[in-house]
C-alpha positions in Angstrom: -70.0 -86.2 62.1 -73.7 -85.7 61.0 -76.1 -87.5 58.9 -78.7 -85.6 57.1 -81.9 -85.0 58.6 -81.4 -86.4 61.8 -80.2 -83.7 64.6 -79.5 -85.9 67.2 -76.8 -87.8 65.0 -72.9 -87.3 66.8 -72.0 -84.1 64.8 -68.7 -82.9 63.7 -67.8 -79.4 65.7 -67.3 -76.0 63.6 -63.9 -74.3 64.8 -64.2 -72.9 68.3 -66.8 -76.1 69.1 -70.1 -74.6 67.6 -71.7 -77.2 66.9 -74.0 -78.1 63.2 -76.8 -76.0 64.2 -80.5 -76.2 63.0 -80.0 -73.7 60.3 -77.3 -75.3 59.2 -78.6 -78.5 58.3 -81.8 -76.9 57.2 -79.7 -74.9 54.4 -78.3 -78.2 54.0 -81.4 -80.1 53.2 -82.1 -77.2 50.7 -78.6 -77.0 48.8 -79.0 -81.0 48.6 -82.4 -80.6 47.0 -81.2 -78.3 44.3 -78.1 -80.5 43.3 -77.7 -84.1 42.5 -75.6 -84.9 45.4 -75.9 -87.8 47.4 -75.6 -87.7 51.3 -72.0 -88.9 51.2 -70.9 -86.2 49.2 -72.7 -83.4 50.6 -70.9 -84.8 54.1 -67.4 -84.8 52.0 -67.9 -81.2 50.5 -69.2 -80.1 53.9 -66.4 -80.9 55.4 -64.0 -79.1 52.9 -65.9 -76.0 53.3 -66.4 -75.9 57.2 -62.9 -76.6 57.6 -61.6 -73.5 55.9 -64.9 -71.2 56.2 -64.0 -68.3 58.7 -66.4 -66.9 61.6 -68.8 -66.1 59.3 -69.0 -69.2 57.4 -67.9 -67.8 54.3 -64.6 -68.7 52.2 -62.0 -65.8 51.2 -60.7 -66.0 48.0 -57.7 -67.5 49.7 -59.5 -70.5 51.5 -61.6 -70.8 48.2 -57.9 -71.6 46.4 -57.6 -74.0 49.6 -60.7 -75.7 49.3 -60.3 -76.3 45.3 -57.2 -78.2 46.2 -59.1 -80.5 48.5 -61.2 -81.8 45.8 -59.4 -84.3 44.2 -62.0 -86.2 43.8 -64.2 -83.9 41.3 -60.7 -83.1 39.2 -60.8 -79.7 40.3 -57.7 -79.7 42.7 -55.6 -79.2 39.0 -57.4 -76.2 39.5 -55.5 -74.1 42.8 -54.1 -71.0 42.3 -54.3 -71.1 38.8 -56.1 -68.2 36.3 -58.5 -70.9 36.2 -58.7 -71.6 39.8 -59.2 -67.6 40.7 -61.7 -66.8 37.8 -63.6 -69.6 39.5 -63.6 -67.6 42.6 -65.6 -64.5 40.7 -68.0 -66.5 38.9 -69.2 -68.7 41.4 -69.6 -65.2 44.0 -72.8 -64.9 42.8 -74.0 -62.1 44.7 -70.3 -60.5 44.0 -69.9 -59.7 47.8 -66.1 -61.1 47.5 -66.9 -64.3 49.5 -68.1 -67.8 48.4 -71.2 -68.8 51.0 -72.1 -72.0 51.9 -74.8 -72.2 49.3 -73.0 -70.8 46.3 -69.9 -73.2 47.1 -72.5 -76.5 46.6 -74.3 -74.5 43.9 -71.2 -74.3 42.0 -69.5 -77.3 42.7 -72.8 -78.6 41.8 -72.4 -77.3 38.4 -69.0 -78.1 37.6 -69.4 -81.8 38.3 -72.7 -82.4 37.3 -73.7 -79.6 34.6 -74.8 -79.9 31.3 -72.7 -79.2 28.2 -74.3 -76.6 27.6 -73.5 -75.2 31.3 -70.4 -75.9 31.3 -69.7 -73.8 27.6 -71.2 -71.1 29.3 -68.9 -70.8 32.6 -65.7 -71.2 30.1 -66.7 -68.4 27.8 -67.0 -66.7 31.5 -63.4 -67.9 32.9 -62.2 -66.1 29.2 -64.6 -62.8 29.4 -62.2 -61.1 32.0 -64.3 -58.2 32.1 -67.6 -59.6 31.6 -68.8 -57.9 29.2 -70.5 -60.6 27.2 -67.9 -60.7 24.6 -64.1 -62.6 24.1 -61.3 -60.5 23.1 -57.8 -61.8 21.3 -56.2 -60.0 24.1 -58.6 -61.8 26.5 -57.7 -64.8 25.1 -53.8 -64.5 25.2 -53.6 -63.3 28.8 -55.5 -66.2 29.8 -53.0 -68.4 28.3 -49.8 -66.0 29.3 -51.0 -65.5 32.9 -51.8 -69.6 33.2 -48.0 -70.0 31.7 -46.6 -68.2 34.4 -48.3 -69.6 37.2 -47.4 -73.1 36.2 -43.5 -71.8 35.8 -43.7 -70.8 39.3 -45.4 -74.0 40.9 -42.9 -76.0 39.1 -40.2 -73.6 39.9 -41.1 -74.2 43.4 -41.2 -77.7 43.3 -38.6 -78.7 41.4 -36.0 -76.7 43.5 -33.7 -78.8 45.6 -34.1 -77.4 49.0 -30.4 -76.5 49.1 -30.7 -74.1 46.0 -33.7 -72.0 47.5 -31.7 -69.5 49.1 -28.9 -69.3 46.9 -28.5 -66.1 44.7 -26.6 -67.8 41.8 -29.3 -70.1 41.3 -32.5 -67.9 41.7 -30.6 -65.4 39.1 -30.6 -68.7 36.6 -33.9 -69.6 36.9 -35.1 -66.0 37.3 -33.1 -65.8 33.3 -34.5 -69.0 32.4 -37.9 -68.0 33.4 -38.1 -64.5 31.9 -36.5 -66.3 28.1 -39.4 -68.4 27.9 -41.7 -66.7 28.8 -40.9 -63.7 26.2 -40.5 -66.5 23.6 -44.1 -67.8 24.8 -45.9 -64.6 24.7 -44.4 -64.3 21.0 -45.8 -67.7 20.0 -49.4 -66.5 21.9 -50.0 -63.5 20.1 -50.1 -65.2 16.6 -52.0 -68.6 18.3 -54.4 -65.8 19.7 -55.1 -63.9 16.6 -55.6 -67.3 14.7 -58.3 -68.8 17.1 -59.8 -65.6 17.1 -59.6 -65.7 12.8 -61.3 -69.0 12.7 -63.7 -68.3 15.6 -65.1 -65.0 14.5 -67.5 -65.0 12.1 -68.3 -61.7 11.8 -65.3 -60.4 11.9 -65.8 -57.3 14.4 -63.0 -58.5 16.7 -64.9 -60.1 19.7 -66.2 -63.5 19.8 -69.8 -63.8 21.3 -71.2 -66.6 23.4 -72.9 -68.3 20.1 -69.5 -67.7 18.1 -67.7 -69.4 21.2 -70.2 -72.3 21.1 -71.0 -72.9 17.7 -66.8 -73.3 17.4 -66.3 -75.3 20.4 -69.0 -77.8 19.1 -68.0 -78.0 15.2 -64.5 -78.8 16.5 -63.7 -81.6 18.6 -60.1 -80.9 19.5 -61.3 -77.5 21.1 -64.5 -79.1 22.8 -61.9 -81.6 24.4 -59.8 -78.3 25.5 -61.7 -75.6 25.9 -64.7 -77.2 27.6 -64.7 -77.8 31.1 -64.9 -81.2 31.7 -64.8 -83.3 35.3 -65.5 -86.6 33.6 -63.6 -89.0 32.3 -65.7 -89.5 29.5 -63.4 -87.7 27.3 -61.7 -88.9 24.2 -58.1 -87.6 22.7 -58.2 -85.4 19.3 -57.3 -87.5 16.8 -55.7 -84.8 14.3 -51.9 -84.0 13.7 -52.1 -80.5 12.5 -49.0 -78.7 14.6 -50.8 -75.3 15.4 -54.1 -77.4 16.6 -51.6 -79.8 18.8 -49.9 -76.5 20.2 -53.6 -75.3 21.1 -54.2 -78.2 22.5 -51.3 -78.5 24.9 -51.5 -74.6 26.0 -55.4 -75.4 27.0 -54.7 -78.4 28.6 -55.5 -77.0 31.8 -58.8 -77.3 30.9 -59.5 -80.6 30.4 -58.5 -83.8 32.5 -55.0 -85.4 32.6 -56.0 -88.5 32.9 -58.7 -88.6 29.7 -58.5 -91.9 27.7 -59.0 -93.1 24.4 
């Protein structure tokens, strides 16, 4: 492996045997400046991204999805190949060139771990503002929650399928049913959950929520800062309220906040 600073430290090889180069540990010094990561974990993350970075040391969106799953240890494997997981993908491409580079992948990892409240408000009102146009939409708000659904339904699908049933045509035709029920029955329920967060969250009532609206709700209510907020801690608490709709809210935006939270 390498240690930082010191180039004539055993280093680990790049595929095809290149080994850590000059540059490398140069932009290496840099990245480790502008974070608050320690040498072990600039090693740890370095190793997730080398490992899946093609030729050009930059990670496709697929790799990216890859590399979120290989970070258990900042809560953000919960993360792969969810809405959540591939929005992440576009906001942290900073220079939108359809990659993630070495720098923006510590940059952003950066953030999600060690950012500010106020930082981390501001990538979730990103993650909802599909088409970034500065604003949040009912519509933008339900498909976030519909399209998270159905990837979840499909990664328990898949692993909760006895091996033996994957190829049968009965029992794909059952869940395929089963699958397409709910989700009509959840995309009912998400319309009216939609257009009542939006209600409350809207103060001016023009249809759209703006980043202040966004914050100024997330903050005055705990049960959505616990939800909608981004959190990597474990510092959270759980809502203590019993209202059925909030609970509902709650549970749908779970994806959002840690599994393992305590009281």
């Amino acid at each position: 492996f390498f240690i930082m600073g010191q180039e004539g430290s055993t280093r680990r090889k790049r595929p095809g045997n290149i080994p850590l180069d000059k540059d490398t540990l140069t932009r290496l010094k840099k990245i480790q400046t502008q974070t608050s990561f320690e040498d072990t974990e600039i090693q740890k993350l370095f190793v997730v991204f080398e490992e899946l970075a093609d030729e050009q040391q930059v990670l496709s969106r697929e790799a990216f999805q890859k590399a979120l799953g290989g970070l258990t240890d900042y809560n953000l494997a919960r993360f792969k190949d969810l809405p959540m997981g591939l929005r992440l993908f576009d906001i942290l491409d900073r220079n939108q060139d359809g990659t993630i580079d070495l720098e923006e992948f510590f940059l952003g990892i950066s953030l999600l771990h060690h950012g500010t409240e106020e930082d981390k408000i501001e990538l979730t009102f990103q993650v909802f503002d599909r088409d970034k146009n500065g604003f949040i939409t009912q519509d933008e708000l339900k498909e976030m929650y519909i399209s998270t659904y159905q990837a979840l339904m499909n990664t328990l699908r898949s692993n909760l399928t006895p091996p033996e049933f994957v190829e049968n045509a009965e029992a794909n035709k059952f869940q395929d049913k089963l699958i397409r029920d709910l989700q009509k029955k959840f995309e009912g329920i998400m319309q009216g959950v939609a257009k009542n967060i939006m209600k409350e969250m809207d103060k001016n009532n023009d249809g759209k929520l703006t980043k202040d609206e966004f914050k100024e709700f997330i903050l005055a209510n705990p049960f959505v800062k616990a939800s909608y907020q981004l959190k990597f801690t474990k510092d959270g608490g759980k809502p203590a309220y019993q209202d059925d709709e909030k609970v509902t809210v709650e549970v749908l935006l779970s994806f959002l906040s840690p599994s393992d939270t305590t009281g």
